[in-house]
C-alpha positions in Angstrom: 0.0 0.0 0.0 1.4 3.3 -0.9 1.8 6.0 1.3 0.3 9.5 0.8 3.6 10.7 1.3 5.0 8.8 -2.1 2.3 11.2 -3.5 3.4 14.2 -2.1 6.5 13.6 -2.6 6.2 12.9 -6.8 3.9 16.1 -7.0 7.2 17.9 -5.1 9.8 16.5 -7.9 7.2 17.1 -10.4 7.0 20.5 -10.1 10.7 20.7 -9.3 11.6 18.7 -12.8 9.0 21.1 -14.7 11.2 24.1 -13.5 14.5 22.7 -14.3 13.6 21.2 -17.9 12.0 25.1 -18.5 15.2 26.4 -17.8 17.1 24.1 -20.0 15.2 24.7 -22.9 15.6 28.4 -22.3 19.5 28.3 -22.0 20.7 25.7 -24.2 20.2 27.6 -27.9 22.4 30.6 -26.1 24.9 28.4 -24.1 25.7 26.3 -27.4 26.2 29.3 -29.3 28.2 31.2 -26.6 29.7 28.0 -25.2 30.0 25.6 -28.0 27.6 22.3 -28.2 29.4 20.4 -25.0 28.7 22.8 -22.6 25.1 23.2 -23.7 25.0 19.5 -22.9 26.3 19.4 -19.6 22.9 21.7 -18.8 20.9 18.8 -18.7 22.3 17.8 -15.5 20.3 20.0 -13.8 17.4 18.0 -14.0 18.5 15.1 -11.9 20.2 17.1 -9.1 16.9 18.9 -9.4 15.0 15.9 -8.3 17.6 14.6 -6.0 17.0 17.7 -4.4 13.8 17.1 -3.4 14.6 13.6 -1.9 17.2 15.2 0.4 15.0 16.3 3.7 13.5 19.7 4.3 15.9 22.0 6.4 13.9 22.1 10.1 12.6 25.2 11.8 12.6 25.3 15.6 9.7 27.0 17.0 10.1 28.7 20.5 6.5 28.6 21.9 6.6 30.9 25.3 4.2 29.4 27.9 2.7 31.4 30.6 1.4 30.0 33.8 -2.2 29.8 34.3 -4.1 30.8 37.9 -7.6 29.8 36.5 -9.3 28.7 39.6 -11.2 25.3 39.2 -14.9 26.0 39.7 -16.7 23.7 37.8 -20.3 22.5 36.9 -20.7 18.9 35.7 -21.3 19.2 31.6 -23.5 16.7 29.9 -21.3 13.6 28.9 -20.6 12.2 25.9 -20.1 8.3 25.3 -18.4 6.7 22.0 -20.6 7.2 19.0 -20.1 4.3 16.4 -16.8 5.4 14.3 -15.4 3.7 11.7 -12.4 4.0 9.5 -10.9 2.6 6.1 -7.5 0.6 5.2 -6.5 3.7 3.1 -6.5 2.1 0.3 -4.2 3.2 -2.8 -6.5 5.7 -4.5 -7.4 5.9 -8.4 -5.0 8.2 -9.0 -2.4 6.4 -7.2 -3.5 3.4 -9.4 -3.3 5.2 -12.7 -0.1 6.5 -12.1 1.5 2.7 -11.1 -0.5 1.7 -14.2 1.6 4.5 -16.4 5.1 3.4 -15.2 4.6 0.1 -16.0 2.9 0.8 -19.2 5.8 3.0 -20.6 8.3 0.7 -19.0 7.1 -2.0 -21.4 6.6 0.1 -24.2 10.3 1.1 -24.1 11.1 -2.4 -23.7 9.2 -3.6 -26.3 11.0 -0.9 -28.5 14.8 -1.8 -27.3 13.7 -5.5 -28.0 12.1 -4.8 -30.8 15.8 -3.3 -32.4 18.0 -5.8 -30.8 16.2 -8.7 -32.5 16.4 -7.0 -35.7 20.5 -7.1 -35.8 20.1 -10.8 -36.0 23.7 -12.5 -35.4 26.3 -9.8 -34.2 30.0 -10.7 -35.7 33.0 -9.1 -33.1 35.2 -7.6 -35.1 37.7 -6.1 -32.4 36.9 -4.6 -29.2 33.5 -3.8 -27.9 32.6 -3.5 -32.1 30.4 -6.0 -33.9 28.9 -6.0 -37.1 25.3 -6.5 -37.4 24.3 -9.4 -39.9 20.7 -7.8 -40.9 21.4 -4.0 -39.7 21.0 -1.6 -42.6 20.6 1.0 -40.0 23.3 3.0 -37.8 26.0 2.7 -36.5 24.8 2.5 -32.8 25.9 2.1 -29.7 23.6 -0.5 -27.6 23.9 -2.0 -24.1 24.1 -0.4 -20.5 26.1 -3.4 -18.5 28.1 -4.1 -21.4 27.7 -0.9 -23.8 29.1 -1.7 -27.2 29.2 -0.7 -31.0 27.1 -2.3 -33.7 27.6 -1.5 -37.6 25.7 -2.3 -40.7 26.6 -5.0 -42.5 27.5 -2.7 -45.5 29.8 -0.6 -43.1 32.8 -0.6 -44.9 31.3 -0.5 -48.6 29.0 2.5 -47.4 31.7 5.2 -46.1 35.3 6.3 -47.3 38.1 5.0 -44.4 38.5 8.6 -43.2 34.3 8.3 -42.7 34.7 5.0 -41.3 37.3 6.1 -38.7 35.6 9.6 -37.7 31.4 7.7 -37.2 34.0 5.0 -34.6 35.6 7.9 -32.8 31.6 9.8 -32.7 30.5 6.0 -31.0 33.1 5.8 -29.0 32.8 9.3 -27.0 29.4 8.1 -26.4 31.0 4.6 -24.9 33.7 6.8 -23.0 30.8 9.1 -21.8 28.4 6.0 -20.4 25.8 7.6 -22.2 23.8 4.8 -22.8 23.6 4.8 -19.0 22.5 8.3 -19.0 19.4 7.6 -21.4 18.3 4.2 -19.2 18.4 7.3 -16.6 16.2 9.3 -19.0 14.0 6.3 -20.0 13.5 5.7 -16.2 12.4 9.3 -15.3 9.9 9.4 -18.4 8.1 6.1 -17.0 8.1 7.6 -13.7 7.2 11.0 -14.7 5.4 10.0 -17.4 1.8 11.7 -17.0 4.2 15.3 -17.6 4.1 15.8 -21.4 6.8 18.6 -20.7 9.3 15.6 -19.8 8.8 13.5 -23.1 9.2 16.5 -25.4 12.3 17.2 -23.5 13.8 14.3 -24.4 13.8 14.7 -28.2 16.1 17.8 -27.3 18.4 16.1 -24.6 18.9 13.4 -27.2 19.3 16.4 -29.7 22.3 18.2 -27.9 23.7 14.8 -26.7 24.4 13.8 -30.2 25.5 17.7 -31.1 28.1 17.9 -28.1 29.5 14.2 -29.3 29.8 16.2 -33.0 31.5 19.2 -31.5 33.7 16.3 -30.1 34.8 14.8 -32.6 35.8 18.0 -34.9 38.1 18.9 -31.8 39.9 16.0 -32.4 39.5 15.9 -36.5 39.1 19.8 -37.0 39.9 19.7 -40.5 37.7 16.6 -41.3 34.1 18.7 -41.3 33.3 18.3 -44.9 34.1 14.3 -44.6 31.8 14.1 -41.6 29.2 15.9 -43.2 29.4 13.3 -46.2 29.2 10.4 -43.2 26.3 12.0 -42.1 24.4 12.1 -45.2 24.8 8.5 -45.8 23.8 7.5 -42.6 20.5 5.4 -42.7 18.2 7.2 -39.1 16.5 5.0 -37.4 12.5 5.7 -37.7 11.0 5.9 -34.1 13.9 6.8 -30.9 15.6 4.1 -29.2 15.0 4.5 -25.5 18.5 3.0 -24.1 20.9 3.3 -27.3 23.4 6.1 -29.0 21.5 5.8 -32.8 21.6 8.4 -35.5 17.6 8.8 -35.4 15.2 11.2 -37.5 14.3 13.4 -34.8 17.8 14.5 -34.7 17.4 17.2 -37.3 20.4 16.1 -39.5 20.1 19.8 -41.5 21.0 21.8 -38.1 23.6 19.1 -37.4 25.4 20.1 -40.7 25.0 23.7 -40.1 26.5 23.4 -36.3 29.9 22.0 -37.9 30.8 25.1 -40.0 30.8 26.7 -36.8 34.1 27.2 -35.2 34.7 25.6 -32.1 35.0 27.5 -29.1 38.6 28.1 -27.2 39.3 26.7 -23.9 39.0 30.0 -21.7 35.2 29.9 -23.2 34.6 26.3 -22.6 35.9 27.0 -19.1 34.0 29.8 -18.7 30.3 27.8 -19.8 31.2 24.8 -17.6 31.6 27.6 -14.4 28.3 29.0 -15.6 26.9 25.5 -16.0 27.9 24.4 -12.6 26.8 27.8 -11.0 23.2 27.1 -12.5 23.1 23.0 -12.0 23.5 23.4 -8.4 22.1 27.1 -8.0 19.2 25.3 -9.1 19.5 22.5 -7.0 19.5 24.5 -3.8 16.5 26.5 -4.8 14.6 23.3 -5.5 15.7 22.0 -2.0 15.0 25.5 -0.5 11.6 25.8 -1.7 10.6 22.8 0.5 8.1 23.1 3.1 9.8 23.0 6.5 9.9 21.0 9.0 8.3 22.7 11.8 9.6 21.5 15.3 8.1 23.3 18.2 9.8 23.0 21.8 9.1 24.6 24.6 11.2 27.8 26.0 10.5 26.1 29.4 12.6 22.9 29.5 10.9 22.0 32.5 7.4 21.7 30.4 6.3 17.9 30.2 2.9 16.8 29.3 1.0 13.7 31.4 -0.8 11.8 29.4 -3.2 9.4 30.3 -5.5 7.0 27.8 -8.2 4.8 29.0 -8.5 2.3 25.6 -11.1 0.3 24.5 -11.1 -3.0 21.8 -14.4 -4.0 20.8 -16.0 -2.6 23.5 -13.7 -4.3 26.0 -11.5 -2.3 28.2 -8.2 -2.4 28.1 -5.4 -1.6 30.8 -5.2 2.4 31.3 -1.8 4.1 30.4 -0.2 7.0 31.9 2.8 8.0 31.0 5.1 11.6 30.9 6.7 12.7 28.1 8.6 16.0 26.3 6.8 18.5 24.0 7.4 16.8 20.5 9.0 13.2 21.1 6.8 10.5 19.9 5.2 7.7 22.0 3.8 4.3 20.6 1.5 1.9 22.2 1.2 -1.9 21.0 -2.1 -4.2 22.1 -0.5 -6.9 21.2 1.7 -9.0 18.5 -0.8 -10.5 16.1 -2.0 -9.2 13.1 -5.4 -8.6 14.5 -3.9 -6.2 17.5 -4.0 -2.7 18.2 -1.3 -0.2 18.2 -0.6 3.2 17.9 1.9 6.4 18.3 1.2 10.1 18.9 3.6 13.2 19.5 2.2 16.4 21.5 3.1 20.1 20.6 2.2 23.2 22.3 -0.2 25.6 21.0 -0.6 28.2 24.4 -0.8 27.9 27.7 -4.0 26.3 27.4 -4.1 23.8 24.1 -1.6 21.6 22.4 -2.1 19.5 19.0 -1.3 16.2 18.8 -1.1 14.0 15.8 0.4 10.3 14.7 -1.6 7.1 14.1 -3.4 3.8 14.6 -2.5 0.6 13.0 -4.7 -2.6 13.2 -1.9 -5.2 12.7 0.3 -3.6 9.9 -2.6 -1.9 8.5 -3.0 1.9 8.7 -6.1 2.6 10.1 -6.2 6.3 10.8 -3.9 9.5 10.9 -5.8 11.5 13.6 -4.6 15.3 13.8 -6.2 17.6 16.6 -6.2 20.0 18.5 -6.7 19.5 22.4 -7.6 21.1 25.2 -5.3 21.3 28.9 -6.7 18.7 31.4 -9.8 18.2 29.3 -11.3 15.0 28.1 -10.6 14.2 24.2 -11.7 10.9 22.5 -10.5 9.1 19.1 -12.7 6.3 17.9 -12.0 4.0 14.9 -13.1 0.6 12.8 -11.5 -1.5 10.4 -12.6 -1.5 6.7 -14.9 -4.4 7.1 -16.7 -3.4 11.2 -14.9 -6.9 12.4 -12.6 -4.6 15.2 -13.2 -1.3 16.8 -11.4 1.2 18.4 -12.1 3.5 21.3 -9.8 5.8 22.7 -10.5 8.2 26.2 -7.5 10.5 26.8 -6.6 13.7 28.5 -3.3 15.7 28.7 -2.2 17.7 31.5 1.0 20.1 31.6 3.0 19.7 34.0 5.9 22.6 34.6 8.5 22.0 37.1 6.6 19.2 38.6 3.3 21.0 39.0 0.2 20.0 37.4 -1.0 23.6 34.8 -5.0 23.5 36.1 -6.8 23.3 33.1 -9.4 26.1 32.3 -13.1 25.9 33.9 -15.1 22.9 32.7 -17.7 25.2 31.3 -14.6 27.3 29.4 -15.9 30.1 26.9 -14.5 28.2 23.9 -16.1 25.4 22.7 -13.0 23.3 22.4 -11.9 23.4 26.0 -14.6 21.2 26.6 -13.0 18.5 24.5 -12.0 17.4 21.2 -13.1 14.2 19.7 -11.7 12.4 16.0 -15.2 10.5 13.9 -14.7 8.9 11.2 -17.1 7.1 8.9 -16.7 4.2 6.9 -15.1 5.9 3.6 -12.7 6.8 5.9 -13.1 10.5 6.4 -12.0 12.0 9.3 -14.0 14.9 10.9 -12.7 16.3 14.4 -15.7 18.1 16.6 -15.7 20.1 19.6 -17.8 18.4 22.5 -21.0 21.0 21.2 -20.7 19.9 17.6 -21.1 16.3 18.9 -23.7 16.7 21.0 -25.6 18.6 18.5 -25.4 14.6 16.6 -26.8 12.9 19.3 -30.0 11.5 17.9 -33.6 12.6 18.7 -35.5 10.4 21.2 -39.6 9.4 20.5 -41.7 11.6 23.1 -43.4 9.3 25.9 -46.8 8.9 24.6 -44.6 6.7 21.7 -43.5 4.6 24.0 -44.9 1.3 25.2 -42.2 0.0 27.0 -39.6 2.4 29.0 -35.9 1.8 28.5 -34.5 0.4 31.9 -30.7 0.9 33.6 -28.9 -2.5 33.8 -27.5 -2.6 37.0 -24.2 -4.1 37.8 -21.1 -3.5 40.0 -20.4 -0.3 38.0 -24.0 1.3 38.6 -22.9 0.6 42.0 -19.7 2.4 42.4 -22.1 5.3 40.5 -24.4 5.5 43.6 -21.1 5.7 46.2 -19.4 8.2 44.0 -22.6 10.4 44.0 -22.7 10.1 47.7 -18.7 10.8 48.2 -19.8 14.1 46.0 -22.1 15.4 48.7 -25.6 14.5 47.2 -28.0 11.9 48.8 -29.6 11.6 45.3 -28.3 12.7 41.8 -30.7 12.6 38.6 -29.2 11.4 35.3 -30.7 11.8 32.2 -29.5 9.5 29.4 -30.1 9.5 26.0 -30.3 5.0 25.3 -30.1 3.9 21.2 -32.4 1.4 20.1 -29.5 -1.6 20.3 -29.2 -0.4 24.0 -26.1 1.9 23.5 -25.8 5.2 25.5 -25.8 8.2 23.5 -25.2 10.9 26.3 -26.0 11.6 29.8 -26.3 14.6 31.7 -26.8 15.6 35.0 -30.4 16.9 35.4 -29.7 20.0 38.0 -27.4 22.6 39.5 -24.6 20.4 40.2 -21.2 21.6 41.1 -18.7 19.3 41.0 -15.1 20.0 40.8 -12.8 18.5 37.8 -11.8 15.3 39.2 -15.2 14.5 40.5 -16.8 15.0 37.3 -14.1 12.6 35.3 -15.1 10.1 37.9 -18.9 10.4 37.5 -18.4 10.6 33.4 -16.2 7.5 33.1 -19.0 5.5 35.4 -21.7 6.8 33.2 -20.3 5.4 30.2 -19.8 2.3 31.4 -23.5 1.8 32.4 -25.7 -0.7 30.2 -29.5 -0.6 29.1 -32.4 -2.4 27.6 -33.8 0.0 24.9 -37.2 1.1 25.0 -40.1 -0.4 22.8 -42.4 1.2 20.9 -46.3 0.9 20.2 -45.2 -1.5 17.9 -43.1 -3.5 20.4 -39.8 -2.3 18.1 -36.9 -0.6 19.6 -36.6 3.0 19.7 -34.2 6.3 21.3 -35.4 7.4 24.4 -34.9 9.3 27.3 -34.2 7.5 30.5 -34.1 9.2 33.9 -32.8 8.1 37.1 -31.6 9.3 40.6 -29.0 7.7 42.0 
C-alpha cells in the first residue's frame, strides 16, 4: 500500500523537474552558441540534481513557543457527557489516481522495452570484429551504440562499402565518445524518469532535445579531435540510414535529430578553452544554484519545543477494543517526542503512536496514528484542550474490530500540574475534542458541542410502550457511592439510550457543582452503564430518554 507521502513527494519532484527542464530549454540555444555544443549538454544535469534535491529532507525550523502559567481557579459545573458514537475507518486504500499512475510506469516501462527489443532482435547475429565492435548481420541502420552493463558498437553490414576509411574512422571515434561518456547509461536514466514521470508531457518533449544536444556535443567532439575533417563528416552524415522511431537505451543516428541543423553546427568554429571554461563555471553555477532553490523551496519542518525545559505533558488514555476495556496508560513525556503503544503481537492487534506540541498555555495539537496489525487505520490530527477529556474512535474497513480511545493531557511545569481552564470554558474546544470517522474513511474532528448537537432525537413518551430500563451491575454501584462521596443523597441522570441499547449521552439533570476530578469520575462511570432499549407501540426498539436518581 502506498503512502500519501509517495504522493506528495512525486507532486514535489514534479514541479521541481518542470522548473529545471523550462530552464534548459531556455539556456541551451544561447549556451551552445556562446559556449559551443558540450557545454550546452552538460545543462541537462540539472534535472537530476533537481529531483535529487527534493529527496534530500526539508531544512527544520525550531519553533520557540513561550508558555505562561495559568491561575484559572477550578470551579466547575458537571457538563453533559458524551459516550463513544459508532466510528469507523478505512484501510486507506491506494486511490485511483495512485493506481493510474502505477499503471503508467509500468505501461511505458514496457513500451520502451518492447522498442529496445524490438531493435535488438532485428540485428540478428552480431559478428565481433575487435573490441567492444560487432557488425550486425541484418542491420541496414546505424551505427549504434547499444547495451548499458556491457555498452558496445554495432555497424551495418555494409559498413565498410557504405563510407570512405576517413568516414569510417571519424562515425568510430563519434561512438566511442558516447561509450567513454556511459551515455547509454544516462538515457536508461532518461527512459526511467519518463516512466516515472510520465503523466508530464513537458518531460517527453524534453527528451527529443536532450537526445538532440547529446548527439550535437558528441559532434563538437569529434571535430576537436579531427578539425579539418568537417566536410568528410558531413558526407558520413548524409549516408547514414536514421532510425524511424527513438531508441529508448541506445546512442542511434535517429530522424528526430534534425540532421540539417547538425550540418550547419559543424561550420561553426569551435569555441577556445577560456570559453569552454567559462560555460562549464556557468553550467555548474546554474546546475547546483538550481538545485538549492529546488531543496529550499521545501516546506519546513516545523519543530516546536518549549522555551520552558521544564514543560512535560501527562498523558493518560483509558483504551477500548471492541468494546472491551483495556489496561489504562499513563505516562510523561517531552513536548514533540513521539510515544507508541502496542495491544499486542498479532495481526489482529492494536497499536498506535502520537507526539504532542504546544499551542498556548491552554491547548496543544497532537497527531500520529493507529494501526490494526500492519494496516494503517487512521492519521488523527487535533487540536486538544489542557486537562480536558478528548476521545479518538475507529473501525477496520470491514466493522470486524473497533477502536475507542479516552484520553486527557495535562502540563506539568516543574513538577506542578498547569490547572486546566473551567469545565464550562468560553471556547467550545476546551470542553474536548473528539476524531469520527465514517466508513469511507473521512476524518471529521468536533468540539464536544458539535457532537452533542449529533446525538439522535429520542420518541416523546406517549410513543412509548415500553420504558428503556438501567442494567444494573457492579459499575451502577460504584455510581451511587461516587454520588454520595460528591455530597448528594440523590443525583438525577438523564440518558439518552439507542435502540440496540447503546448510550448516547447523559447529563446531570440540575445545578450540580462538582469539581474536575469528581466530574471525570462520574463521566467515566456513566459510560460504562448498560441498558435495555425502550419499545415502541409497535413493540420495536426506539431512542429514548431515560431518567434516574442515583
Amino acid at each position: 500500500m502506498m503512502s500519501d507521502d509517495v504522493m506528495k513527494l512525486l507532486t514535489e519532484a514534479t514541479f521541481a523537474s518542470s522548473a529545471a527542464i523550462a530552464i534548459v530549454l531556455v539556456l541551451r540555444v544561447p549556451m551552445r552558441q556562446l559556449f559551443g555544443a558540450s557545454v550546452a549538454y552538460t545543462l541537462w544535469s540539472l534535472i537530476p540534481l533537481a529531483l535529487i534535491a527534493v529527496l534530500i529532507p526539508a531544512r527544520d525550523v525550531v519553533v520557540t513557543t513561550i508558555i505562561q502559567p495559568t491561575t484559572a481557579s477550578v470551579s466547575a459545573a458537571v457538563a453533559p457527557m458524551l459516550t463513544a458514537a459508532a466510528v469507523q475507518a478505512n484501510d486507506n486504500p491506494v486511490n485511483l489516481a495512485q493506481m493510474l499512475w502505477i499503471a503508467g510506469m509500468v505501461f511505458f516501462a514496457f513500451w520502451f522495452a518492447r522498442q529496445q527489443q524490438k531493435f535488438i532482435g532485428s540485428l540478428g547475429a552480431l559478428n565481433l570484429c575487435y573490441e567492444k565492435v560487432f557488425l550486425a548481420d541484418n542491420n541496414s541502420q546505424g551505427p549504434a551504440v547499444v547495451g548499458v552493463v556491457q555498452p558496445r558498437i554495432v555497424l551495418p553490414l555494409d559498413f565498410e562499402r557504405r563510407y570512405s576509411r576517413e568516414e569510417q574512422n571519424l562515425i568510430l571515434t563519434h561512438e566511442k565518445i558516447h561509450l567513454e561518456r556511459g551515455d547509454t547509461r544516462i538515457n536508461l536514466v532518461a527512459a526511467a524518469l519518463r516512466c516515472i514521470f510520465w503523466f508530464n508531457p513537458l518531460l517527453h518533449w524534453a527528451d527529443g532535445r536532450f537526445r538532440f544536444d547529446q548527439e550535437l556535443s558528441t559532434d563538437a567532439n569529434v571535430l576537436s579531435r579531427f578539425p579539418a575533417a568537417r566536410k568528410s563528416y558531413a558526407d558520413a552524415m548524409l549516408k547514414t540510414q536514421m532510425a524511424i522511431i527513438g531508441l529508448p537505451v541506445a546512442c542511434h543516428w535517429q530522424a528526430h535529430h534534425p540532421l540539417k541543423e547538425r550540418i550547419l553546427m559543424l561550420k561553426k568554429a569551435t569555441p577556445g578553452k577560456i570559453y569552454r571554461l567559462s560555460g562549464l563555471c556557468l553550467v555548474a553555477v546554474l546546475c547546483f544554484g538550481g538545485a538549492f532553490a529546488a531543496w529550499s523551496t521545501q516546506p519546513a519542518n516545523v519543530i516546536v519545543t518549549p522555551a520552558e525545559v521544564g514543560l512535560l505533558y501527562d498523558i493518560r488514555m483509558e483504551v477500548k477494543v471492541d468494546r472491551v476495556d483495556q489496561k489504562p496508560i499513563s505516562i510523561r513525556e517531552v513536548p514533540g517526542k513521539e510515544f507508541a503503544v502496542s495491544l499486542g503481537e498479532k495481526a489482529t492487534d492494536w497499536s498506535y503512536r502520537f507526539s504532542v506540541t504546544p499551542i498556548d498555555s491552554q491547548f496543544m495539537f497532537i497527531k500520529g496514528e493507529i494501526r490494526y496489525g500492519k494496516t494503517l487505520i487512521s492519521k488523527p490530527a487535533m487540536q486538544i484542550a489542557n486537562g480536558k477529556n478528548s476521545a479518538i474512535s475507529v473501525m477496520t474497513k470491514d466493522g470486524s474490530s473497533i477502536f475507542n480511545m479516552n484520553f486527557t493531557v495535562s502540563q506539568v511545569r516543574n513538577g506542578k500540574r498547569v490547572p486546566p481552564m473551567p469545565f464550562n470554558g468560553d471556547k467550545d474546544a476546551a470542553n474536548g475534542t473528539y476524531l469520527i470517522q465514517d466508513k469511507d474513511g473521512k476524518g471529521e474532528v468536533m468540539t464536544y458541542a458539535d457532537l452533542l448537537s449529533q446525538v439522535p432525537e429520542p420518541v416523546s413518551d406517549d410513543k412509548i410502550k415500553t420504558q428503556a430500563r438501567i442494567i444494573p451491575g457492579s459499575d451502577y454501584v460504584q455510581l451511587q457511592a461516587a454520588a454520595r462521596e460528591a455530597g448528594y443523597k440523590s443525583m438525577k441522570v438523564v440518558f439518552t439510550v439507542g435502540a440496540k441499547g447503546e448510550l448516547f449521552s447523559a447529563s446531570l439533570d440540575g445545578n450540580y457543582s462538582l469539581d474536575e476530578t469528581t466530574a471525570k469520575t462520574l463521566n467515566a462511570l456513566l459510560a460504562r452503564q448498560q441498558f435495555e432499549p425502550a419499545k415502541g407501540m409497535n413493540d420495536e426498539p426506539v431512542i429514548s430518554k431515560l431518567s434516574i436518581e442515583f
